[in-house]
C-alpha positions in Angstrom: 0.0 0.0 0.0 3.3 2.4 0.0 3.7 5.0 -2.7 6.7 5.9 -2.1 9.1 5.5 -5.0 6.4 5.6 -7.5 6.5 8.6 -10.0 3.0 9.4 -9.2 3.2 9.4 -5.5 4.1 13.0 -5.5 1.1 14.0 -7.3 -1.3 11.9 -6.0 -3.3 12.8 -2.4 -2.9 10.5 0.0 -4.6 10.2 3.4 -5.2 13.2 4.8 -6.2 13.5 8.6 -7.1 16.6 10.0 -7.4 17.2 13.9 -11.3 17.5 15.3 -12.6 18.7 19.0 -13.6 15.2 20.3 -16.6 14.7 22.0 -16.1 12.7 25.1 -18.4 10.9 28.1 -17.4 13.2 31.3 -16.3 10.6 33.7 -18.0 12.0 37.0 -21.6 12.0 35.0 -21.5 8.5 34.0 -21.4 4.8 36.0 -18.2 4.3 34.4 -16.7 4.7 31.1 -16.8 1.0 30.7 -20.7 1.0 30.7 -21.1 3.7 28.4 -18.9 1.7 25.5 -20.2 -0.3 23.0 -19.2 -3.0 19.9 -19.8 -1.3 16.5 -23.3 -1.4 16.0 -23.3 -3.9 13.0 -21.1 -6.2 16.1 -24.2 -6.0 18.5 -26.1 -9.0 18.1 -30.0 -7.0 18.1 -31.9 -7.2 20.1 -30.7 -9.0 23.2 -27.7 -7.0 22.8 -29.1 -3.9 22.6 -31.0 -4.7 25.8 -28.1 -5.9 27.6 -26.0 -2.5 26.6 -29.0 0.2 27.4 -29.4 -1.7 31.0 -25.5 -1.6 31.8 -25.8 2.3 32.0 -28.6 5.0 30.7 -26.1 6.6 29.0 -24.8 4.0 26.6 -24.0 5.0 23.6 -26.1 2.4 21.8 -28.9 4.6 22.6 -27.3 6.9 19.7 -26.1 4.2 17.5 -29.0 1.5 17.6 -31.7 4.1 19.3 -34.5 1.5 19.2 -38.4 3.4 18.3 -41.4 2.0 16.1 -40.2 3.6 12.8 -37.2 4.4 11.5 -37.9 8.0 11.3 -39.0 7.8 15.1 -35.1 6.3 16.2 -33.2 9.0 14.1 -35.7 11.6 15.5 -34.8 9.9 19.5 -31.2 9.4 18.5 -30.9 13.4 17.5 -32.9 14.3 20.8 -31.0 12.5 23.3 -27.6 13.7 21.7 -29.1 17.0 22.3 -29.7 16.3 26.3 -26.7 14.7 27.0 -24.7 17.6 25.6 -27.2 20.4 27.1 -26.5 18.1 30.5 -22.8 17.8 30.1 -23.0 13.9 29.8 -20.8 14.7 27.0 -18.6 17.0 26.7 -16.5 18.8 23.7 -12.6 19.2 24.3 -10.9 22.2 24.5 -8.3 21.9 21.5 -8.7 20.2 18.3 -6.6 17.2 18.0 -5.8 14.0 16.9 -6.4 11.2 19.1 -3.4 7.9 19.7 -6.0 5.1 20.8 -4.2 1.8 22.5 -6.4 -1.6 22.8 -4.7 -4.2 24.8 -6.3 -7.9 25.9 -4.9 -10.6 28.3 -3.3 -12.4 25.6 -0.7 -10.1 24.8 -2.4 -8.8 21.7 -1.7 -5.2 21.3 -2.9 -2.7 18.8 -2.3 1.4 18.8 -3.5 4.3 16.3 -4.4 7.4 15.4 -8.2 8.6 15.4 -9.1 11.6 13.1 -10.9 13.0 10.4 -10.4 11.8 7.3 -10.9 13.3 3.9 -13.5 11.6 1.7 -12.1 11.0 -1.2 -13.7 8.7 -4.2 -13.0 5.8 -5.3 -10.8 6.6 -8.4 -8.5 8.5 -6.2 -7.3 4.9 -4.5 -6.8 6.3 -1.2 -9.5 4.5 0.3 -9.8 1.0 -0.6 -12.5 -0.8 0.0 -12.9 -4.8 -0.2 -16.6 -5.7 0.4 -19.6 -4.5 -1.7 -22.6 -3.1 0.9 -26.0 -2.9 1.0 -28.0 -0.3 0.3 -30.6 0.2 2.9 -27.8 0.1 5.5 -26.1 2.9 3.7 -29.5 4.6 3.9 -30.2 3.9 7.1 -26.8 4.9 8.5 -26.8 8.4 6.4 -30.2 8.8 7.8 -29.0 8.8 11.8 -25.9 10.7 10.6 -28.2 13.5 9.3 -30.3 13.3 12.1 -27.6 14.0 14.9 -25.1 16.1 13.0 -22.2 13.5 14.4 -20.4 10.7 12.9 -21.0 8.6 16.5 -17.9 5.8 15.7 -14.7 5.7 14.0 -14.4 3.3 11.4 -10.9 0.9 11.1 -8.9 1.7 8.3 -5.2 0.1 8.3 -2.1 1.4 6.3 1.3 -0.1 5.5 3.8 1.5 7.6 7.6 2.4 6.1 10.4 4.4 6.5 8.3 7.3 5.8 5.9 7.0 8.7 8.6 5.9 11.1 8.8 9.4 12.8 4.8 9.0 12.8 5.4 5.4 14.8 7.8 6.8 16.8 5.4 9.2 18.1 2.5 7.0 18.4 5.1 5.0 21.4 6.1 8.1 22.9 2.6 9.4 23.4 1.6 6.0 24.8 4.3 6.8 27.7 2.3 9.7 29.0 -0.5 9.9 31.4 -3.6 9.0 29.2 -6.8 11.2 29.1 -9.1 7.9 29.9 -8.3 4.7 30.5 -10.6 1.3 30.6 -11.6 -1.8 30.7 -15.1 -3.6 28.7 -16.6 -6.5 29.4 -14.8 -8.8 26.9 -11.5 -8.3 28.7 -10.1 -5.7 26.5 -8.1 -2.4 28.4 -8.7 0.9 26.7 -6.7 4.2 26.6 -6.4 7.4 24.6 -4.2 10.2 24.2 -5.0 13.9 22.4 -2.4 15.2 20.3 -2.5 19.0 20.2 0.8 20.2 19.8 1.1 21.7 16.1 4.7 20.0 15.6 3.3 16.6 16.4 0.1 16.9 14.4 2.7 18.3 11.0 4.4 14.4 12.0 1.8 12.4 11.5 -0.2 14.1 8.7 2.8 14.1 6.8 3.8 10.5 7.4 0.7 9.6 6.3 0.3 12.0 3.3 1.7 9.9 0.9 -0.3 6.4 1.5 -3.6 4.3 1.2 -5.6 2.8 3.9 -7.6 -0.4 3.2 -11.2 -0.6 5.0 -11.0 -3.0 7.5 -14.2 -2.2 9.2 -16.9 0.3 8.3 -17.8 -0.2 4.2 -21.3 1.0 5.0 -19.9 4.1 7.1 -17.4 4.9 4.5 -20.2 4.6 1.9 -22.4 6.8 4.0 -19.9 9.3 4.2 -19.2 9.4 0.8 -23.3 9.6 0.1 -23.6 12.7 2.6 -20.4 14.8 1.1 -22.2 14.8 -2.0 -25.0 16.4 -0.6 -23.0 19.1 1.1 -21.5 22.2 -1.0 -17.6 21.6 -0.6 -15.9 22.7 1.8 -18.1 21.8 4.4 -17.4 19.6 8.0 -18.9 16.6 5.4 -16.0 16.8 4.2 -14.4 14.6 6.3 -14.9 11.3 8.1 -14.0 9.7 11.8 -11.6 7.3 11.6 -8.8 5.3 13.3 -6.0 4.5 11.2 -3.8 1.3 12.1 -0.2 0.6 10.7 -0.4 -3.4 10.3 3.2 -3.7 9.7 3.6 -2.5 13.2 0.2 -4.4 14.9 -1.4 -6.7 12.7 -5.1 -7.0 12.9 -6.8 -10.1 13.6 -9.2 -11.6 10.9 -12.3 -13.5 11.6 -15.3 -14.5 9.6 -18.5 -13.2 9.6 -21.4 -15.8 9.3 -24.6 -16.2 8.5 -28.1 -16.8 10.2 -31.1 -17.9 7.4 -34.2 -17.3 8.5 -36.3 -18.8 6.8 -34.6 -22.1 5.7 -34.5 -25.5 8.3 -31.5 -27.4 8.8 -32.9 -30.5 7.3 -34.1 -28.6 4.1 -30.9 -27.0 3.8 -29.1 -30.4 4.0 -31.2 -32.1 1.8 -30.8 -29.7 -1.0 -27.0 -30.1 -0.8 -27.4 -33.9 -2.0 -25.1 -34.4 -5.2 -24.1 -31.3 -5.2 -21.5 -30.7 -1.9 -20.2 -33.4 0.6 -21.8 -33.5 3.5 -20.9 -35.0 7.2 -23.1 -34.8 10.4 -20.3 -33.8 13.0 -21.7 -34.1 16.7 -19.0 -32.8 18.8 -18.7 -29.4 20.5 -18.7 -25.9 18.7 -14.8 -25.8 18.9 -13.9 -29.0 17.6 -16.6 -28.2 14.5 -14.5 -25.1 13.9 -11.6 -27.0 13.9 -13.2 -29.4 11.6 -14.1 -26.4 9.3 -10.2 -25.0 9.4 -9.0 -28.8 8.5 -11.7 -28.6 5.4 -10.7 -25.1 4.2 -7.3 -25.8 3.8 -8.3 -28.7 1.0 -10.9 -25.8 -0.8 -14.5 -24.3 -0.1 -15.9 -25.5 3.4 -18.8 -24.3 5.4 -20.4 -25.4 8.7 -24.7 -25.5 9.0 -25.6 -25.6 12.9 -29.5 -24.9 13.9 -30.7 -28.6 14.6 -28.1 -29.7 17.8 -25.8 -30.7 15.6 -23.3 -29.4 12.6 -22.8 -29.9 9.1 -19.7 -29.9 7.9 -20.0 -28.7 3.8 -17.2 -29.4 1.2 -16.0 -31.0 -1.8 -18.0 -28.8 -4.0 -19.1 -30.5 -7.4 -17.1 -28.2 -9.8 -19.3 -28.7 -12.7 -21.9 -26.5 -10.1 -19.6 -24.1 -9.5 -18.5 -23.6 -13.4 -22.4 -22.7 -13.8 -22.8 -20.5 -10.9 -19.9 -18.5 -10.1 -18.8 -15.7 -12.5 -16.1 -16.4 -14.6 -15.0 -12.5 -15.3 -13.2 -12.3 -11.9 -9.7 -13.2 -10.9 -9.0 -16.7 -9.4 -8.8 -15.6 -6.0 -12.2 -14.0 -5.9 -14.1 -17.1 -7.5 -12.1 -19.9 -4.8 -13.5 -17.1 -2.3 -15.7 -18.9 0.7 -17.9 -15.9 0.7 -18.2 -16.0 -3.4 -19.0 -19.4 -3.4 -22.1 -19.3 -0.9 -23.4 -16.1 -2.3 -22.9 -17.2 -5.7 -23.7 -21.1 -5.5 -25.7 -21.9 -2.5 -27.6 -19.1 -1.8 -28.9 -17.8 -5.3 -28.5 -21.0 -7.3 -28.9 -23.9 -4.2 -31.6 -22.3 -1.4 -33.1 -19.4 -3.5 -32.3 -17.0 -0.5 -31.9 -13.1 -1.5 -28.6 -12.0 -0.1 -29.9 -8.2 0.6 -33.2 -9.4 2.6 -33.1 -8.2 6.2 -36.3 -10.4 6.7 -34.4 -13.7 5.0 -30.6 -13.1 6.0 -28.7 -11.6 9.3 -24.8 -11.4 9.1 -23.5 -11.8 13.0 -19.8 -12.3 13.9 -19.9 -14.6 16.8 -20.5 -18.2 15.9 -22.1 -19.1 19.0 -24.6 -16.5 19.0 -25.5 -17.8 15.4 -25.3 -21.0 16.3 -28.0 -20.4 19.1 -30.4 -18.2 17.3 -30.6 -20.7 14.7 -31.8 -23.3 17.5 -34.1 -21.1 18.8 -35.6 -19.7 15.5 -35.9 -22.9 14.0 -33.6 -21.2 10.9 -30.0 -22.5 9.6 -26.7 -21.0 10.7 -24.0 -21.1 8.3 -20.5 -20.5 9.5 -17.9 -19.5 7.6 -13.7 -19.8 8.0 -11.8 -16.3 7.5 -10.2 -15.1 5.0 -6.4 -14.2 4.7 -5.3 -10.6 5.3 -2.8 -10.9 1.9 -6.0 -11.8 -0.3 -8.3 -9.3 0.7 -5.4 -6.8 0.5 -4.6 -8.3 -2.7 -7.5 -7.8 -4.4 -8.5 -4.7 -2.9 -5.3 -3.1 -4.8 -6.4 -4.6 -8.1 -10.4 -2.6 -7.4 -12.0 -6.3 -6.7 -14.7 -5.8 -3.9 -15.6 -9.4 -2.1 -19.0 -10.3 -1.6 -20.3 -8.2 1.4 -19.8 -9.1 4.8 -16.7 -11.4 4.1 -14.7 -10.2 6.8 -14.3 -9.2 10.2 -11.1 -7.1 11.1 -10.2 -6.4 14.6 -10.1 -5.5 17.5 -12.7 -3.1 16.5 -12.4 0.6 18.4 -15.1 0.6 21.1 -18.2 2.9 20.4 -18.3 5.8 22.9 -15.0 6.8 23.3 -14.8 9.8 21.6 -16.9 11.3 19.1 -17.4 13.5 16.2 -20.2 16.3 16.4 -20.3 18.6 12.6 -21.9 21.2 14.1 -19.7 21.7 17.0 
């Protein structure tokens, strides 16, 4: 993703990140900050989640992100209004400077991650300083451009990750030394992970890192559908405008490599036993009854050999492999490169659920995307529907085929740790 030492690299604009007045929980009006954080709100699995995050504190911030009303109208409207209190009631609270913002994310395994939150210019996608590797949905995009125009605020960063080199070592170098100080707010969520962040204010220090970064790309790794959004409500803004620009947190993965996972599946409206059955000549098929970790082992062992998939919902799982390639010539597209067509995700989209269970990808009502496998595993038991859970995907390949503009079929991935919600936030009008 480095530029440097192409011809072009001076010319083109790379990522430019501009300092912003964070918006941040005041400590002494809140439980504690750890109450008032949230997953990304595609992460929270609706609507226990939501439930579980609005009791842990009034003041969650999944009351802005997922506000929960009978219309969709009626959330944005209740999102927009209770922005409005807590900032009229100093729950939250703008800081003094404008700044960019080092964020640390630690867990008890040693895994370590640090980078910088700001505002990122919205650029398009000719420009190939943003890449993006999954194709979204519309009515999310809608739906999150909606709340965004409701409140004024771009309520969560996304995760975008860059290739650090020699010319973003003095950027790096800053990143540790800022990590040494006292940090504005430090904590520690439910699932283990330790939090902290740091403003930067100091003009010399801000120069550093803009112009490290100046001359580089950033892959999505979380937030298609934001960055989408953002690129849908610039458009509707005469330039130069606070639309403009985008929350972000920027990662250097040659310094703290992300974590992949997969994102799977949960069918509504299709039983185990009819999803089985239609499989028959068409993929292997072996009834695994064992634990939920030793069927994800399973799955790893079959991925390495080609396209596997696990279907839980029944008390048991269904290990799914061997693909008959004749099916495959028929059903997946032949105009895309090789890595994109052996893709899991490409293959279930493109085989089994247009061509083998007549299931519409972009139907809320048929199709729910969830990252945890046990919570898809158990909603499927309890809804009577079919989980299907997928293995990840290599960083190199969606990197890879990011560069060469090939999106992956949406919801592929799942990049992390993702920042927590409710940290700091970005008001437009402030």
């Amino acid at each position: 993703m480095n530029t440097a030492g192409h011809s072009e690299a001076t010319e083109r604009r790379g990522l430019e990140l501009t300092p912003f007045r964070g918006l941040r929980y005041d400590p002494d009006r809140v439980g504690s900050l750890a109450a008032v954080t949230s997953p990304p709100y595609d992460v929270v699995v609706r609507p226990d989640g939501v439930h579980h995050l609005e009791s842990a504190d009034p003041y969650n911030i999944v009351r802005l992100i997922l506000p929960q009303a009978a219309t969709p109208g009626a959330r944005n409207d209740q999102a927009a209004k209770t922005l409005r209190r807590w900032l009229s009631e100093g729950v939250l609270t703008t800081d003094p400077d404008p700044g960019l913002y080092v964020y640390e994310q630690r867990d008890g395994t040693g895994m370590l991650q640090r980078g910088v939150i700001g505002t990122l210019r919205v650029s398009d996608p000719a420009e190939q300083v943003v890449l993006p590797h999954e194709d979204v949905m519309p009515h999310i995009v809608a739906d999150r451009a909606a709340l965004m125009r409701a409140t004024s605020a771009n309520l969560e960063p996304l995760l975008l990750t860059y290739r650090g080199d020699d010319s973003t070592t003095a950027t790096a170098d800053l990143i540790e030394r800022t990590a040494e100080q006292p940090p504005l707010l430090a904590t520690t969520t439910e699932d283990g992970f330790s939090h902290r962040l740091w403003s930067v204010t100091a003009p010399a220090d801000l120069a550093t890192i803009q112009a490290g970064l100046a001359r580089h790309q950033a892959l999505i790794a979380d937030g298609h559908h934001r960055w989408a959004t953002y690129r849908r409500l610039r458009t509707e803004h005469p330039s130069p405008s606070p639309w403009d620009h985008g929350l972000v947190l920027l990662v250097d993965t040659a310094r703290y490599p992300l974590r992949v996972r997969a994102i799977h599946r949960l069918l509504h409206d299709l039983p185990v036993d009819h999803a089985v059955a239609a499989l028959d000549g068409r993929f292997r098929v072996r009834r695994l009854e064992v634990p939920l970790a030793q069927a994800l082992e399973a799955l790893a062992d079959a991925a390495r050999a080609g396209n596997a998939f696990l279907l839980a919902g029944d008390g048991a799982f269904h290990l799914v492999d061997q693909p008959d390639p004749d099916l495959l010539a028929r059903t997946v597209p032949a105009d895309r490169p090789t890595a994109w067509r052996t893709l899991d995700a490409t293959v279930l989209h493109a085989t089994l659920l247009d061509q083998v269970w007549h299931i519409p990808e972009d139907s809320p009502a048929h199709i729910t995307y969830i990252h945890d496998a046990a919570a898809t595993v158990a909603k499927a038991e309890r809804d009577g529907g079919t989980a299907v859970l997928m293995h990840p995907v290599r960083e190199e390949v969606v990197r890879d085929l990011a560069r060469q503009g090939v999106t992956m079929p949406r919801k592929s991935t799942s990049f992390g740790p993702k920042p927590a919600s409710g940290l700091v936030l970005r008001a437009l009008d402030l």
